[in-house]
BALOBA-1460 file (C-alpha; in Angstrom, 3 decimals):
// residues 77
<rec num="1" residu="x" x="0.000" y="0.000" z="0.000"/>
<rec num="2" residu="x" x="1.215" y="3.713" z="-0.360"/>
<rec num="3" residu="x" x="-0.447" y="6.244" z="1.604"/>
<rec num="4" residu="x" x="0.438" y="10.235" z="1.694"/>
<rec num="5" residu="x" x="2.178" y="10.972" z="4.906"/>
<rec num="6" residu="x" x="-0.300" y="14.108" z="4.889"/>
<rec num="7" residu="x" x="-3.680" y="11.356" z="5.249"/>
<rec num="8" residu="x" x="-1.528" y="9.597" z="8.035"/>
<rec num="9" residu="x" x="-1.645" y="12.566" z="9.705"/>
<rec num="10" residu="x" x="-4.559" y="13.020" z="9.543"/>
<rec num="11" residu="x" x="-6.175" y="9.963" z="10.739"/>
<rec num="12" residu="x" x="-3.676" y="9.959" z="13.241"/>
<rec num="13" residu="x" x="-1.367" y="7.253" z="12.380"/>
<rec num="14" residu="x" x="-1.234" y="3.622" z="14.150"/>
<rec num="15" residu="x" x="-3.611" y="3.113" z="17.041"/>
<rec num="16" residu="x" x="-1.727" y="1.418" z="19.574"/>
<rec num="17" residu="x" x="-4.773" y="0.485" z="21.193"/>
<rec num="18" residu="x" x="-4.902" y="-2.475" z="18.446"/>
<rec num="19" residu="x" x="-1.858" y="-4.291" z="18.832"/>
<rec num="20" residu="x" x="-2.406" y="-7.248" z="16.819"/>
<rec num="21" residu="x" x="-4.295" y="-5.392" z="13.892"/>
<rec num="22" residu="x" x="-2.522" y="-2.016" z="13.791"/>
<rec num="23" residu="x" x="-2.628" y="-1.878" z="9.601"/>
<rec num="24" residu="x" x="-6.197" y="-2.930" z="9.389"/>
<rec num="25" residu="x" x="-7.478" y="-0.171" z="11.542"/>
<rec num="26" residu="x" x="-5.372" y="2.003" z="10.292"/>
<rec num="27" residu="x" x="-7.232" y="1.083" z="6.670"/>
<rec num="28" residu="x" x="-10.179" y="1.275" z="7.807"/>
<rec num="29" residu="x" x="-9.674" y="4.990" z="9.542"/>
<rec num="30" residu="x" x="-7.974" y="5.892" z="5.693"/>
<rec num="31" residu="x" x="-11.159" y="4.736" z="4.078"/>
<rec num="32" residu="x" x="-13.346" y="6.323" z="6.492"/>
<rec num="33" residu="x" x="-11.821" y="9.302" z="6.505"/>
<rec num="34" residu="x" x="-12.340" y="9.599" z="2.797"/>
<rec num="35" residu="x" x="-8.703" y="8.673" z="1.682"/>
<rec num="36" residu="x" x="-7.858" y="7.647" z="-1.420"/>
<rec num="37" residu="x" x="-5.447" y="4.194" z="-0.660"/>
<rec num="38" residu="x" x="-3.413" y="2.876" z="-3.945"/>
<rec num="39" residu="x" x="-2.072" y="-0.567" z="-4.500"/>
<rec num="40" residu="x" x="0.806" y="-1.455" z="-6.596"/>
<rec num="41" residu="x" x="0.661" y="-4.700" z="-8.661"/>
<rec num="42" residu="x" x="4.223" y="-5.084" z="-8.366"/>
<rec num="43" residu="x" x="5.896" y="-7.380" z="-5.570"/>
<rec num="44" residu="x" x="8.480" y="-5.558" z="-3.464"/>
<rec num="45" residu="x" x="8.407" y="-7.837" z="-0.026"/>
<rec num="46" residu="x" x="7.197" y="-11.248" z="0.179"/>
<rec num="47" residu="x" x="5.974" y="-11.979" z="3.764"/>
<rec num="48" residu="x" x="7.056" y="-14.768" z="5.681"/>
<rec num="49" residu="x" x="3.977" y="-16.209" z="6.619"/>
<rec num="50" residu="x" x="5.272" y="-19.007" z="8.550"/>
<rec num="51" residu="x" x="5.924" y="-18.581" z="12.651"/>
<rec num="52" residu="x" x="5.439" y="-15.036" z="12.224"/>
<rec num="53" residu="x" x="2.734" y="-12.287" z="14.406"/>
<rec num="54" residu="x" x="-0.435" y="-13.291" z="12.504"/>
<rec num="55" residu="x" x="0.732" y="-17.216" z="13.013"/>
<rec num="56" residu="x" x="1.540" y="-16.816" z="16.521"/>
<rec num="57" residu="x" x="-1.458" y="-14.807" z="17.465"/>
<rec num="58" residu="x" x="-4.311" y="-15.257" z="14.875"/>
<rec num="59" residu="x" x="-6.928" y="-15.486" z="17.963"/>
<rec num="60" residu="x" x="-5.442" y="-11.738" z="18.956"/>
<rec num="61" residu="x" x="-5.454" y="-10.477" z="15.686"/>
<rec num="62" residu="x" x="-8.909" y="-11.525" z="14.679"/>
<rec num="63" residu="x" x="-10.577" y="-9.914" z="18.112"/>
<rec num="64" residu="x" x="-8.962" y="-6.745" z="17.263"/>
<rec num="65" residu="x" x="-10.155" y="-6.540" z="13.783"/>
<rec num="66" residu="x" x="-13.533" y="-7.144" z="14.931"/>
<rec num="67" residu="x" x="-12.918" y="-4.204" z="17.494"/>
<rec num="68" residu="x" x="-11.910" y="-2.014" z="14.207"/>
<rec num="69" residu="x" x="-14.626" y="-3.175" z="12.221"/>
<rec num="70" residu="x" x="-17.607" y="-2.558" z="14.799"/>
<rec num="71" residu="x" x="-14.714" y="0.705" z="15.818"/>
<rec num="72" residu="x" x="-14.737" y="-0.131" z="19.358"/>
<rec num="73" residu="x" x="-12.046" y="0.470" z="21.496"/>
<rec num="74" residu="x" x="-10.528" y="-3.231" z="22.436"/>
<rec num="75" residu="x" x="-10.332" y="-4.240" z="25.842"/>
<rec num="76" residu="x" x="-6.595" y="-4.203" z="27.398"/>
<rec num="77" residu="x" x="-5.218" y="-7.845" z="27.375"/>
């Protein structure tokens, strides 16, 4: 994804409050916010998707998504 440094800003970059889905807030907030977000077709990082954050801690991750998709505020864990 690229996103303008200026729409960060103005969304208020990361919300700490969602640890294990910090980027998919932070989408959500863009898109809400009336941001334009761009995609490039080109690969520049593959992921390692083996023993990695969303691996380790898909229960985590998936609670706070919900959280940013209903936008509540997630409980502290």
């Amino acid at each position: 994804m690229l996103i303008k440094k200026d729409a960060m800003e103005d969304v208020g970059y990361y919300d700490e409050n969602f640890y294990y889905s910090q980027d998919y807030k932070l989408y959500i907030d863009l898109l809400k916010a009336g941001k334009k977000l761009k995609q490039l077709n080109k690969v520049l990082y593959e992921l390692n998707t083996e023993d990695n954050i969303s691996t380790k801690h898909k229960k985590e991750q998936r609670y706070y998504a919900n959280c940013a998709r209903r936008n509540k505020k997630p409980a502290n864990k």
